[in-house]
C-alpha positions, 0 to 999 in steps of 0.5 A, spaced: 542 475 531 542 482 533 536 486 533 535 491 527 535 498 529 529 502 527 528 509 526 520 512 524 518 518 521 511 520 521 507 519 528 500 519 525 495 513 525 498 508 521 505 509 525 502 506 531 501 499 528 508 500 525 511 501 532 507 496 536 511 491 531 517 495 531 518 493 539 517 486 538 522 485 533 526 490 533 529 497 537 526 502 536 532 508 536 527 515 535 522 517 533 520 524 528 514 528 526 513 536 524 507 537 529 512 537 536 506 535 541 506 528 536 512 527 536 513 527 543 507 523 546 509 518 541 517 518 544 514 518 551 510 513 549 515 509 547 521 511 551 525 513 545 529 521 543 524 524 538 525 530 533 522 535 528 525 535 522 528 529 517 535 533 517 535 533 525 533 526 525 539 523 520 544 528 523 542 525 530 541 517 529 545 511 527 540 505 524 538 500 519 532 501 517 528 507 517 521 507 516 517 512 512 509 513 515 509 520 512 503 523 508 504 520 500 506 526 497 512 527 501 515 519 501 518 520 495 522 526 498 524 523 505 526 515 502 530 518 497 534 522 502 534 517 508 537 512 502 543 517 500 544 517 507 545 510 507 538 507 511 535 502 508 528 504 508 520 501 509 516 506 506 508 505 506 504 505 502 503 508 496 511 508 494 510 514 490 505 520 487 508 519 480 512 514 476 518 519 476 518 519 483 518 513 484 523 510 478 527 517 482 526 512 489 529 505 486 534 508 482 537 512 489 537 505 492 541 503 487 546 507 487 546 508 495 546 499 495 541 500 500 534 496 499 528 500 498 522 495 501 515 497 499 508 496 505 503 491 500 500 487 506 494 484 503 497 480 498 499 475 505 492 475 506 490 467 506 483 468 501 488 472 496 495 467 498 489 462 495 486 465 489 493 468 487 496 460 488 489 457 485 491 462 478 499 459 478 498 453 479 493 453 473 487 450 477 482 455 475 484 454 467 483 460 462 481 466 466 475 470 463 474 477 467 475 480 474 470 485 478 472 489 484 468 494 488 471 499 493 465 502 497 468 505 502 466 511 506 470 518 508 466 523 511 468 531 512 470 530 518 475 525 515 478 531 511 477 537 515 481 534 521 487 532 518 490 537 513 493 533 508 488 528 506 485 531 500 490 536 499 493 536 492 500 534 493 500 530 498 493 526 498 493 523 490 486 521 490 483 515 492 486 511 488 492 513 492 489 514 499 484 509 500 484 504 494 492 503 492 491 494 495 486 493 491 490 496 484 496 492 486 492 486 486 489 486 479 496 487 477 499 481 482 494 476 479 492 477 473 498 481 469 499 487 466 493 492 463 495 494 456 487 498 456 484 503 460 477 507 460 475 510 466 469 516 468 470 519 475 467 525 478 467 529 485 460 527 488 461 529 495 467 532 497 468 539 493 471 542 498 477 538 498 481 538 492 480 531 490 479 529 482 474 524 484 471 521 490 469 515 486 470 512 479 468 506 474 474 503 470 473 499 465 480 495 464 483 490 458 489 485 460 496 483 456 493 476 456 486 477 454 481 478 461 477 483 462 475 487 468 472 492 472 473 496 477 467 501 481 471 506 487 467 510 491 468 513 498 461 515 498 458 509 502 453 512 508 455 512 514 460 506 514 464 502 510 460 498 505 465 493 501 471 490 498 471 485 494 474 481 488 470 476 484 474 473 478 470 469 472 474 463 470 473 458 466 474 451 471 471 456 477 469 463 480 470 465 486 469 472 490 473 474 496 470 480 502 471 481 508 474 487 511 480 487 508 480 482 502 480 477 507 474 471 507 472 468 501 463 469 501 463 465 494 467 459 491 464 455 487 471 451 482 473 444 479 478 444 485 477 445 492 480 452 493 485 450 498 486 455 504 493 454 508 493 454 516 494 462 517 501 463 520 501 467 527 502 475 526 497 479 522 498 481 514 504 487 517 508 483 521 509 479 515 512 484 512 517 485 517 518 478 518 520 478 510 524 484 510 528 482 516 530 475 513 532 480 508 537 484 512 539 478 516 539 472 512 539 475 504 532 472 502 528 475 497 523 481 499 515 479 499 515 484 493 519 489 490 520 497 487 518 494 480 512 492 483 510 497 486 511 502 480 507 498 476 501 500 481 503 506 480 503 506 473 495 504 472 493 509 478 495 514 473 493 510 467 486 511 470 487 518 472 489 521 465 483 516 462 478 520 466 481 527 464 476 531 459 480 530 452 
């Protein structure tokens, strides 16, 4: 089959894991960002055309896929007009800032018949491919409560060179930003959350324009659960934790590490059982899944809808921390 042509609009940092794949995979056509010298190192770099605007860009290039790395408020925006212009289109995480962006987003992807693939890699993590099989497959019995922590640590220098973090319409907050994973695992393991109660404050970034630095929410489940939810870029110096426990009644189990990917505690009526690990890290699965999409008609890892869902709890948490 012939490789699937990629263009990328956004050269910051999370586009370079985005690209190294891209070469392996795929042809990379061009490239495109607004900072001129970002955009033409990256294009050096990689041997490709590289331009400066969204419009020079779809009125230059011919692909099939384009792939959005730009700041989170400007996703819903450059997906759409990618979409209407007939890429199809990996948009980074978050999908969107809002519900009606995002719904504004699938609904063009309809209507235009392209796909519309969202980034939600940590679900290919083995210790959560474990706890999410361990729960479908009833191993864990009735499910009490989930705790997640996210100390994580984003200091001035974080802010002040990079314009757009912490920024009002570009940022969304943490939740957004730094913590979006962790919400779209509550709502791919255990269901939707029909309550939400949360307190936030800004501690020690008053100089951005960021709601909160950090939070606790208190959440109840459809089906009966409870959880908690404790957020925070505040950790001295370094990133502190991640961590999902769950409470159930035939085990309990706490995954960490870095990226939610080692189990630190498992104690459970059933061995819980961790596959070999697949070669490729958590990103290249989700390549490897849209382009069996694309060539072979597969069903996507994840959808639009799921992603939305995720978006809806954000704001959820955001509204319940506001003054009444």
């Amino acid at each position: 089959m012939q490789k699937i042509r990629y263009i990328l609009l956004g050269c910051g940092h999370v586009a370079k894991r985005h690209l190294d794949i891209i070469t392996e995979s795929g042809e990379l056509i061009a490239v495109c960002d607004t900072d001129e010298i970002t955009a033409k190192n990256t294009a050096l770099q990689y041997g490709v055309p590289f331009y400066t605007s969204l419009d020079q860009l779809i009125q230059n290039t011919s692909a099939d896929v384009a792939v959005v790395c730009t700041p989170n408020g400007l996703h819903a925006t450059h997906t759409i007009s990618l979409l209407e212009n007939g890429f199809h289109v990996l948009v980074e995480k978050p999908m969107a800032l809002s519900v009606n962006d995002a719904r504004r987003m699938m609904e063009t992807a309809q209507k235009h018949q392209r796909h519309l693939f969202t980034v939600l890699q940590n679900r290919f993590n083995p210790a959560v491919e474990a706890l999410y099989r361990a729960i479908q497959q009833n191993e864990l019995g009735k499910l009490f409560s989930v705790q997640v922590n996210c100390f994580w640590n984003r200091d001035q220098n974080y802010y002040v060179n990079h314009a757009w973090h912490g920024n009002e319409k570009l940022d969304g907050g943490v939740l957004f930003t730094q913590f979006s994973h962790f919400i779209d695992l509550l709502h791919w393991c255990f269901g939707a959350v029909e309550k939400v109660s949360a307190i936030t404050h800004n501690a020690n970034h008053q100089y951005t324009a960021l709601q909160a630095d950090e939070g606790a929410v208190l959440l109840q489940f459809e089906n009966g659960m409870i959880g908690t939810l404790q957020f925070s870029v505040n950790s001295f110096r370094k990133n502190m934790e991640g961590s999902l426990t769950l409470f159930a009644e035939k085990g309990t189990i706490k995954i960490g590490g870095t990226y939610l990917d080692a189990i630190v505690y498992a104690e459970t009526a059933k061995p819980l059982m961790i596959e070999p690990d697949q070669p490729g890290s958590a990103l290249q699965k989700v390549y490897q899944s849209m382009i069996r999409t694309l060539q072979s008609g597969d069903q996507f890892y994840t959808s639009p809808e799921e992603s939305l869902e995720s978006i809806m709890l954000i704001e959820h948490i955001y509204a319940s921390a506001k003054p009444k």
